[in-house]
C-alpha positions, 0 to 999 in steps of 0.5 A: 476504466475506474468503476465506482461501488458504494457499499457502505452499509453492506455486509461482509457478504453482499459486499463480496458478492457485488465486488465479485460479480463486477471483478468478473467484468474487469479488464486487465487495466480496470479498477474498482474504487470500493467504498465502505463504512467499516474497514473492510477486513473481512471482504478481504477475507471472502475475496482470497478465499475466492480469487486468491493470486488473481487481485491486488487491494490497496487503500485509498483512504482510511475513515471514519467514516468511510474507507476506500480501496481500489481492487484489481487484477493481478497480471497473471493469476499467482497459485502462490506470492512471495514477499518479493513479488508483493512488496516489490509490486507495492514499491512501484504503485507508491512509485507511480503514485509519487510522479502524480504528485510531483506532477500535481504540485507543478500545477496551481491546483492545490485542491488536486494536489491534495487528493493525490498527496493523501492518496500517495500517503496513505499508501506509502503509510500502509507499505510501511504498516504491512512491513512494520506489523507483519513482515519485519516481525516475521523475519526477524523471528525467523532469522534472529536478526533484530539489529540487522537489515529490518532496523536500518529499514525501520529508519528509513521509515522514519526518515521518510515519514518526516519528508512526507510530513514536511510536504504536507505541512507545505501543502496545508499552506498552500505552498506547492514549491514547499511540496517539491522540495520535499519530495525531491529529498524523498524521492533519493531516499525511496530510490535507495531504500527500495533497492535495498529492500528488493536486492538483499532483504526480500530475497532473504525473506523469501528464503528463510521464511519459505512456506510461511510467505503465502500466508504472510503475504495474505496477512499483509494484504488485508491489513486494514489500518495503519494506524498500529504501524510502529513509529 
C-alpha cells in the first residue's frame, strides 16, 4: 500500500514526526510518497539519526516547487551499510523502474508513460549524483586511482544520459517506438555497467574505504539535488 503525506510547508521537525508515527504503521511492502516545499535534507537527517539501517529514501521528483520522495523499509534493519549492499540495492530499483517504463511506452498512454519516464530519470539521475559527488570522490582519495575504474564509470554515465536524453526527446514528440529504441540500447549499457560496478568496484569500495563507508553511505542518501552531479 502507497500512503500519500503532504507536508509542505512543515518544518523539519513536524515533518519527521508525522513520517515516524506513519513509518511505525508500514508493512514490509508499504511505502510513503512524501511531498515537501524544500528539499527535505534535513528530515533526512532526523530520520538516520532515529531509524538508521531500517528505511530506504529515494526521490521521485525534484522542485521547485515541490520535491517528492518515497520512504520505506529496509528488509532487515542494518546496524551498519556498505557501499555494495546500497548501491547494489539502488541499481535494482532503477532496474525496476526501467521495465515500467518499457511497459509503459508498449501502451498509447503517453501521459502514463511520462509520469514513469521522469520518475525512473530521476532516479537514474540521482544514482548517478550520490556516486559522482560523494562516492567516487571518495574512492579515488582513498586509493589514488583517478584514471582507474571511477573514469570508465564516469563514461558510462555520459553515455547513459545521452540515451535517456533521446528517449525523452522521443517522448516530448509523442513517439513511444522512439522511447523503445532508446531504451533497448540503454538497457545493454545499464546491464554491463552494473555488473561491473557490483563484481570489481563496490567490493573494492567496501575494502579500501572500511570504517568510513557508514557515513558515506549516510551521505549519499540524503543527497538532495542532482543538480551538482558532474557532467
Amino acid at each position: 500500500m502507497e500512503h500519500q503525506i503532504d507536508l509542505q510547508g512543515k518544518t523539519d521537525q513536524q515533518s519527521f514526526e508525522q513520517l515516524l508515527a506513519l513509518f511505525e504503521t508500514l508493512g514490509s511492502k508499504d511505502a510513503i510518497v512524501a511531498t515537501f516545499s524544500h528539499h527535505g535534507e534535513g528530515v533526512v537527517n532526523l530520520l538516520q539519526g532515529r531509524l538508521w539501517g531500517a528505511f530506504e529514501w529515494h526521490p521521485l521528483h525534484f522542485g521547485p516547487p515541490s520535491w517528492q520522495y518515497i520512504l520505506t523499509r529496509t528488509a532487515t534493519k542494518l546496524p551498519k551499510r556498505a557501499i555494495g549492499e546500497f548501491l547494489g540495492a539502488d541499481h535494482q530499483r532503477c532496474d525496476a523502474l526501467f521495465i515500467k517504463l518499457e511497459e509503459a511506452s508498449q501502451t498509447d498512454d503517453i501521459a502514463k508513460a511520462t509520469v514513469v519516464f521522469n520518475q525512473f530519470k530521476t532516479g537514474m539521475e540521482h544514482h548517478f549524483a550520490m556516486e559522482e559527488n560523494v562516492f567516487f570522490p571518495a574512492f579515488e582519495q582513498a586509493t589514488g586511482m583517478t584514471q582507474g575504474p571511477t573514469m570508465v564509470m564516469r563514461m558510462e554515465h555520459r553515455q547513459m544520459r545521452g540515451l535517456i536524453g533521446q528517449g525523452g526527446q522521443a517522448l516530448a514528440q509523442g513517439k513511444l517506438d522512439g522511447v523503445s529504441k532508446a531504451g533497448s540500447t540503454l538497457m545493454i549499457l545499464m546491464r554491463q555497467h552494473n555488473i561491473k560496478e557490483e563484481q570489481m568496484l563496490y567490493p573494492m569500495a567496501d575494502q579500501h574505504l572500511g570504517r568510513d563507508v557508514d557515513t558515506l553511505v549516510r551521505n549519499m542518501q540524503k543527497l538532495s539535488s542532482v543538480e551538482k552531479a558532474a557532467q
